[in-house]
N, C-alpha and C positions, 0 to 999 in steps of 0.2 A: 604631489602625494600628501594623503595626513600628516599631520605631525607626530602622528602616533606611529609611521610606517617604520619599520625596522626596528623598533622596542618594544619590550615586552608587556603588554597589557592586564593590568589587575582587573578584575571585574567578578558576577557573582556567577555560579553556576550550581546546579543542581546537582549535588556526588552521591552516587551509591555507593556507600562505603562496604554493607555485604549485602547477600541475597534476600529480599524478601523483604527486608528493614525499609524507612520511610527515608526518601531522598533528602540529603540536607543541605540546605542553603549554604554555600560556601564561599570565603573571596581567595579566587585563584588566581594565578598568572599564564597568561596565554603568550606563546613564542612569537615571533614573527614568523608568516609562511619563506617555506625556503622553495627549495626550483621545483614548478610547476604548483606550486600550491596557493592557496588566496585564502583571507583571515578575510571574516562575514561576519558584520555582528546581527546576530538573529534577532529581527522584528516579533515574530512569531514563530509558535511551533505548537502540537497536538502530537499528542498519545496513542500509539495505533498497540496495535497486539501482539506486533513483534518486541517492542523495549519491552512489556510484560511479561513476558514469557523467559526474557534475559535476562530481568531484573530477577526474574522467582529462581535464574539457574537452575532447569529439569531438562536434566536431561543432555547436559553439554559439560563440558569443564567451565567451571566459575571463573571468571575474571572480574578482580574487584582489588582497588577501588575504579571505579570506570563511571563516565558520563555517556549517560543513552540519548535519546532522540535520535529522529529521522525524517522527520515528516513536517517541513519547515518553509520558512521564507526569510531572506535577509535582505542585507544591503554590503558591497564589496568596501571594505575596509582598506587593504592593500593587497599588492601581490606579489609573488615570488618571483626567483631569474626564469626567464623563457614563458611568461603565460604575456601573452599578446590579444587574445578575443577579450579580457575582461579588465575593467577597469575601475578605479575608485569611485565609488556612486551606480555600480552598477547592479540593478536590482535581481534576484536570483535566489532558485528553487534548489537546494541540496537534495541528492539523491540516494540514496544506497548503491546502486550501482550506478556504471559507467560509462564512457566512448572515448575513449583514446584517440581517432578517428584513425588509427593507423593500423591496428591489424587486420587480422580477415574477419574475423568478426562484424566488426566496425566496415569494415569497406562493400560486405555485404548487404544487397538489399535487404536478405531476407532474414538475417538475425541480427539483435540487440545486445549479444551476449557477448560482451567486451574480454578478450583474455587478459587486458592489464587490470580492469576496474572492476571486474564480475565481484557480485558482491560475497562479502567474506565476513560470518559472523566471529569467527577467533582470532581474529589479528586486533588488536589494542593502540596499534602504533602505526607512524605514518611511513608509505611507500618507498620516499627516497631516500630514508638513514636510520629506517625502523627506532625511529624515537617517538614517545608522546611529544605533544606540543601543552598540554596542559600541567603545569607544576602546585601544589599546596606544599608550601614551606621546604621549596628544593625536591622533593618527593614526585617522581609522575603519577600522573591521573590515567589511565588507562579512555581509548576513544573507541565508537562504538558505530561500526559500521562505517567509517571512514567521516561520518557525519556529523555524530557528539552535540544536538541540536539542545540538548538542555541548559547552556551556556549563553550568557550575552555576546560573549565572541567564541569563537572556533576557527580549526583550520583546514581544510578540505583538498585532496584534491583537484585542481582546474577542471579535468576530465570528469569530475563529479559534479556540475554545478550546470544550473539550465539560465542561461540570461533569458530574463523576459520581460516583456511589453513594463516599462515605468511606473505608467498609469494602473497597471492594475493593483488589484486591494492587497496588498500581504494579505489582511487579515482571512480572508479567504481562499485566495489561491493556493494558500500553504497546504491543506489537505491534498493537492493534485500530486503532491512529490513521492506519493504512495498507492495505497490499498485501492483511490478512486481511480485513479489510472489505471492500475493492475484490470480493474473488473471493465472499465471502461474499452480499453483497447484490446481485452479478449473477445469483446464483442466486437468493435469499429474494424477490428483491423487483421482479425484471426476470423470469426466467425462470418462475417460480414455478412449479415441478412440484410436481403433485398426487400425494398418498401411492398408490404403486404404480406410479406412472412409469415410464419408463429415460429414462439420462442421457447425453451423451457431455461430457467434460471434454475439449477439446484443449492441449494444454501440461501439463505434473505440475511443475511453478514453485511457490514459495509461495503466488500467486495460483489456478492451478488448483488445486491440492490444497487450498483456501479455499473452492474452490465446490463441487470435491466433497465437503467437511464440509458446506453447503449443501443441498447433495443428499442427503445420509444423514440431517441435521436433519427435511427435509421430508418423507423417508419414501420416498424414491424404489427401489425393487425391484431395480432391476439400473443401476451405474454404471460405465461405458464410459472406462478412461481413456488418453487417444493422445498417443502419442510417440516419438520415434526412438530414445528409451535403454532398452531393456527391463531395466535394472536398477532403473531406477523403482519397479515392479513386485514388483523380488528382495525377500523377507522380510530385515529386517537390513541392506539396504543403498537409501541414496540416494543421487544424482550430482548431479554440479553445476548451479547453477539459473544461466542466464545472462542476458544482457540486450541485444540490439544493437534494442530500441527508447525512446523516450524515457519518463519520467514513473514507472513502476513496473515493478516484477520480475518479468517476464507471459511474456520466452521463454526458455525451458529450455534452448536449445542453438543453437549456431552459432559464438560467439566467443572463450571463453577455453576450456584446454585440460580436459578431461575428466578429474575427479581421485573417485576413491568413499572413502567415510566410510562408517564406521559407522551406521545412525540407521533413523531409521522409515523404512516401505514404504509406498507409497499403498493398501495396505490399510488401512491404520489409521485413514486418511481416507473409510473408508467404496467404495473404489474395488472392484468387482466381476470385471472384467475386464478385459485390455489389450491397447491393438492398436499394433502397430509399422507404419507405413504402409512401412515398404522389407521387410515381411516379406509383402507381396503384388503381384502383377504385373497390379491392378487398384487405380482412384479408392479411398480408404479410403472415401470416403463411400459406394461401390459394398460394401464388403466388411462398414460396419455396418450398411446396410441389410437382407440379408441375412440377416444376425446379432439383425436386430431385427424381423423381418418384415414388412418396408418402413419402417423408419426408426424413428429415437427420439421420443419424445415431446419431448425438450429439450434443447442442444444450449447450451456454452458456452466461446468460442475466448478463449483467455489467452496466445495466442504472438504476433500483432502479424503473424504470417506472411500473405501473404497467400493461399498456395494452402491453408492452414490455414480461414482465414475460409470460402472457396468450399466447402471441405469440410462444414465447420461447418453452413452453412445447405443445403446439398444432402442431408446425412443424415437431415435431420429426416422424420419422416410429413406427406405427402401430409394435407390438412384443417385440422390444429389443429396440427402442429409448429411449435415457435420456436425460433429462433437467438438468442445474445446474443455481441453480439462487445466482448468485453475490449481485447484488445492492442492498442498504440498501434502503426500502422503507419509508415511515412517520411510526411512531407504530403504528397509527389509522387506516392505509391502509387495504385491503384486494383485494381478484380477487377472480373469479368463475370461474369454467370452468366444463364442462360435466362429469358426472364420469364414462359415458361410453371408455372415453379417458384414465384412469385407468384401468380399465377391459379390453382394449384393447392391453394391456400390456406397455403400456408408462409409465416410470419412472419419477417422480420429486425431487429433492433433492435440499439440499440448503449448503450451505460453508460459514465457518469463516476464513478467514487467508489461504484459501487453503488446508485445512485440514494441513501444515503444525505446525509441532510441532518445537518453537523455536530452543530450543537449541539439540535437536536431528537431525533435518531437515535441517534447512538451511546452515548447515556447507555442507550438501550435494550440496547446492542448489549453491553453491558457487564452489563447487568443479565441476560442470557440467559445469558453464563459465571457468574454469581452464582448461578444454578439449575440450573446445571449441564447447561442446553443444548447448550450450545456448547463445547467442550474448545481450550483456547490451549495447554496445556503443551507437546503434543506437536508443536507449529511450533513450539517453543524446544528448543534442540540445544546451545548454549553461554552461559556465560555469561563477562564481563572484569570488573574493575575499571577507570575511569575512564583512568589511566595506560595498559594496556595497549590502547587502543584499536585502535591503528595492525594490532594482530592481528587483529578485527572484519574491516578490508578484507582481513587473508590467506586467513581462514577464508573471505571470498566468492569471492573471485579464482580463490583453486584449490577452488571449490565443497565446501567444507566444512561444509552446513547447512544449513539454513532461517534461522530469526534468532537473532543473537548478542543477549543480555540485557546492557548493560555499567551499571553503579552508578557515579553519580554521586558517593554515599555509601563512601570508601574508608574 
């Protein structure tokens, strides 16, 4: 083991001390992981739209002071009593949520939705003694998602951690432990189009533009991608990705103000065509029907909106179309729609995480950019040093990218 295994590690982390204020560099002390847990010191980590939306506190009870991230890559430090799959030196994707591999959840093919690990945005402290593991000056730091990725160390749950291939880049792969997943395996692994398909992607968010890399992976013919900003679309430029739902970075627009960058076009993601639904004076779901001769074969909403959703599963064909609904709507939400659209054979379905499973999954999921299935660079737009993180939230705020890459390693 390090020599570091069993004592308590000083090092720097990022604190939000309160809501909305700029994160501050800090030297804290991290516990040793106790039973089932493993201490990671984070190579890398990036910014997604869930720490934003927790760091501004809207809408939830504030917990603060607390360390956010989620969306990361490390290296195994040590580990707790009872973790046996992971080992010092061993390289590894932190998750939000989980697999325990022991419940029904977990023992089931067909869901990811771990009842020990399922992710939980108001818990600050760790599973086995409901204590923080991060202390300034005796005082706990509250953790964020089990994950606390803004840290040069942290302590994780074992059942949160995806071991993966050595060889591959941190500096890249770290963006998979999130939003690119989520969009990715709504498509791969819920929606599953068959080579030659057409697609409709609603939302062009880092999520939608995840599934439609999803879409072009699986060979789909023609890829439908909808949204109210037709610069989406422009060659050479992208607009800001927003967020007024919970959990992940799924709606492209509504609430912060509209700023264009430089950077890729959702062509590059494989996107075919684009529909602006205020550029018709008809249901968009009416105008890609049309467009598709009576509907797409698959159909995948990443905005949380809900006349989105309705659209989503109305577009689909008549027999064998499916919807996959991404976006986390309000809980109080709800849509209607005809249930003759049911009886007509259209499918609706909904995904957590892509249906993937942590730490069975995403080592796969890793291993596909390793072969060059799957392309990550081009969802990375910037990258910081450690220090300059506080810029991470500007580049999001005034939509400046997809994911910021920040090094732990200055």
């Amino acid at each position: 083991m390090a020599a570091t295994a069993g004592r308590v590690i000083p090092c720097k982390a990022a604190v939000a001390w309160e809501a909305g204020k700029p994160l501050v560099i800090e030297r804290v002390e991290v516990a040793p992981p106790q039973a089932m847990e493993v201490r990671v010191k984070i190579k890398y980590t990036s910014l997604c739209h869930t720490d934003l939306y927790f760091w501004e506190a809207k809408g939830q009870n504030p917990l603060f002071p607390r360390i956010f991230g989620h969306e990361a890559a490390g290296i195994v430090e040590s580990v707790g009593e009872g973790v046996t799959d992971l080992k010092k030196g061993d390289h590894v994707l932190p998750v939000f949520t989980g697999e325990c591999k022991e419940c029904a959840h977990c023992k089931s093919e067909e869901s990811n939705m771990c009842d020990l690990l399922r992710i939980n945005t108001d818990r600050g402290v760790m599973l086995s003694d409901g204590n923080a593991r991060f202390f300034k000056n005796g005082s706990p730091i509250y953790h964020f998602l089990g994950t606390s990725t803004f840290s040069e160390y942290t302590v994780i749950h074992s059942g949160c951690l995806a071991k993966i291939d050595p060889s591959a880049p941190l500096d890249k792969v770290c963006v998979l432990s999130c939003g690119i997943s989520t969009g990715l395996g709504a498509t791969l692994n819920v929606a599953k189009p068959k080579k030659g398909s057409t697609v409709a992607v609603f939302g062009l968010g880092a999520v939608g533009l995840a599934a439609a890399e999803g879409a072009r992976i699986a060979g789909a013919s023609r890829i439908i991608g909808v949204d109210l900003n037709p610069n989406r679309f422009s060659e050479g430029v992208l607009t800001t990705f927003i967020i007024t739902t919970l959990y992940l970075d799924l709606l492209p627009y509504a609430k912060y103000p509209s700023k264009s960058s430089t950077m890729v076009s959702a062509k590059k993601f494989g996107v075919t065509d684009f529909v602006n639904p205020k550029d018709h004076g008809k249901p968009v779901q009416e105008v890609i029907a049309e467009m598709t001769n009576g509907g797409v074969d698959r159909s995948i909403e990443c905005t949380g909106n809900i006349n989105a959703m309705i659209s989503a599963f109305e577009c689909v064909h008549d027999g064998w179309g499916v919807a996959v609904l991404v976006g986390v709507p309000s809980k109080d939400d709800s849509f209607k729609t005809k249930p003759i659209n049911f009886l007509n054979e259209r499918t609706l379905k909904g995904t957590f995480f892509g249906n993937y499973k942590p730490r069975t999954d995403l080592p796969k999921v890793v291993d596909m950019y390793m072969k060059k299935q799957l392309e990550v660079e081009k969802f990375i737009t910037h990258r910081l040093p450690f220090s300059d993180i506080n810029k991470a939230f500007d580049y999001m705020i005034n939509g400046e990218g997809l994911r910021c890459i920040i090094s732990l390693d200055e």
